[in-house]
N, C-alpha and C positions, 0 to 999 in steps of 0.2 A: 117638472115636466121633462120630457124624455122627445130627444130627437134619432132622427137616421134619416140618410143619406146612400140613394144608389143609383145607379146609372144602367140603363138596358144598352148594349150598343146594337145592332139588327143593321142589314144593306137590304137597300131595296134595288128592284132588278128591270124594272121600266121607268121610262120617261114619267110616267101619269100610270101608279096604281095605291091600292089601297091596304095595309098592311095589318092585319089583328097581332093586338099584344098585350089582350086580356091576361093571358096566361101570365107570363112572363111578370104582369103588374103584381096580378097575384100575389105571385110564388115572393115578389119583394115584399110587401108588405105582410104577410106569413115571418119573413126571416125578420124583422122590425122588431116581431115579441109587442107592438103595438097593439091593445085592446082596444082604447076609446081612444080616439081624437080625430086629425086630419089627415088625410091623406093629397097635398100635392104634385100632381103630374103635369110636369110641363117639358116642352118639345122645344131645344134651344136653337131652332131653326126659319129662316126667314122665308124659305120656299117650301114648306109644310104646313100640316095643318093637325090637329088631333080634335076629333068629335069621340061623342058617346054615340053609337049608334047600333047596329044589329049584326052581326058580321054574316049575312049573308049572302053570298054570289051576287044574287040580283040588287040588293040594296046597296053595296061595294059598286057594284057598275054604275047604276045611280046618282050617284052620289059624284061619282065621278062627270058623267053625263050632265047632270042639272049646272055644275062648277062651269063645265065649257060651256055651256050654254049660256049664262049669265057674264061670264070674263072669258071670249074666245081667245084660244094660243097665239093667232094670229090676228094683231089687231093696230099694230104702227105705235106700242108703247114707246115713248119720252124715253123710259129704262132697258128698252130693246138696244139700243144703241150702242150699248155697254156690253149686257149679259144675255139677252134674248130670254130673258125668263122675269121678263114683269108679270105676265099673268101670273105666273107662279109665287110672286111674291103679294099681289093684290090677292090671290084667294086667300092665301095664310091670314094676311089683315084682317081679311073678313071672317073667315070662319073662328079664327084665334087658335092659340097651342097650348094653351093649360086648360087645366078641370082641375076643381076641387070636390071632394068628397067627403064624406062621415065616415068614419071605421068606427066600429060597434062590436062588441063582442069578438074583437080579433077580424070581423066581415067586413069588406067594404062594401057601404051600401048605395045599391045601385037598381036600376029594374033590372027584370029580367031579358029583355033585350038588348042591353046597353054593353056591348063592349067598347074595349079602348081601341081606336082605330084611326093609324096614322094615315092622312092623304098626301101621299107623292105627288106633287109635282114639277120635278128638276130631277127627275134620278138618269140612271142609276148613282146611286151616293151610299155610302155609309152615313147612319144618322146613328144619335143617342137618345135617351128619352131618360128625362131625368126625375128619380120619384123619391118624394120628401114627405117622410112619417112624423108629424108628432104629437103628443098626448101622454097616455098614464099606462 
């Protein structure tokens, strides 16, 4: 079995937004030479979050939207005390920062609306997103 290892690095530019890095996953797992196995994507950050979801405008705000909604920014967190970014680290818990997938035929398969889509919320930061091929 056949491993590889890469790292995206990408900065995000607001407080709270939503970053597509479909592309960028791709083009790693393309360089892998990986046909069949797994593909591993995980976000090594505590105040993020990485979904499969649609990357477009209205669904991006969304997404965003529904997050404050359920865990507002401003709300007297315990961890406010410290960092002011507990919401930001309760939503990452919740949403989670890895996805696993199937690679097939050199594809990662996925629906058709499914991009890789980081949710900011702590930025602006430099983040990495770390993707882990293996198989045959």
């Amino acid at each position: 079995m056949k491993t590889w290892y890469s790292e995206i690095t990408f900065s995000t530019k607001k407080r709270r937004e939503v970053v597509d890095l479909t592309d960028e996953v791709l083009a790693e797992v393309r360089k892998s030479g990986i046909k069949n196995g797994l593909l591993v994507v995980q976000l090594p950050h505590a105040t993020s979050a990485l979904v499969l979801n649609e990357g477009e405008r209205g669904v991006m705000h969304d997404l965003l939207q529904k997050l404050e909604d359920l865990i507002p920014t401003r709300e007297g967190y315990e961890h406010d005390r410290i960092d002011d970014n507990a919401h930001a680290h309760l939503k990452s818990a919740i949403v989670g920062s890895s996805r696993v997938l199937p690679v097939v035929g050199g594809r990662v398969i996925r629906g058709t609306w499914q991009n890789f889509l980081v949710i900011e919320e702590d930025g602006p930061r430099t983040r990495r997103l770390a993707v882990f091929v293996m198989g045959e």
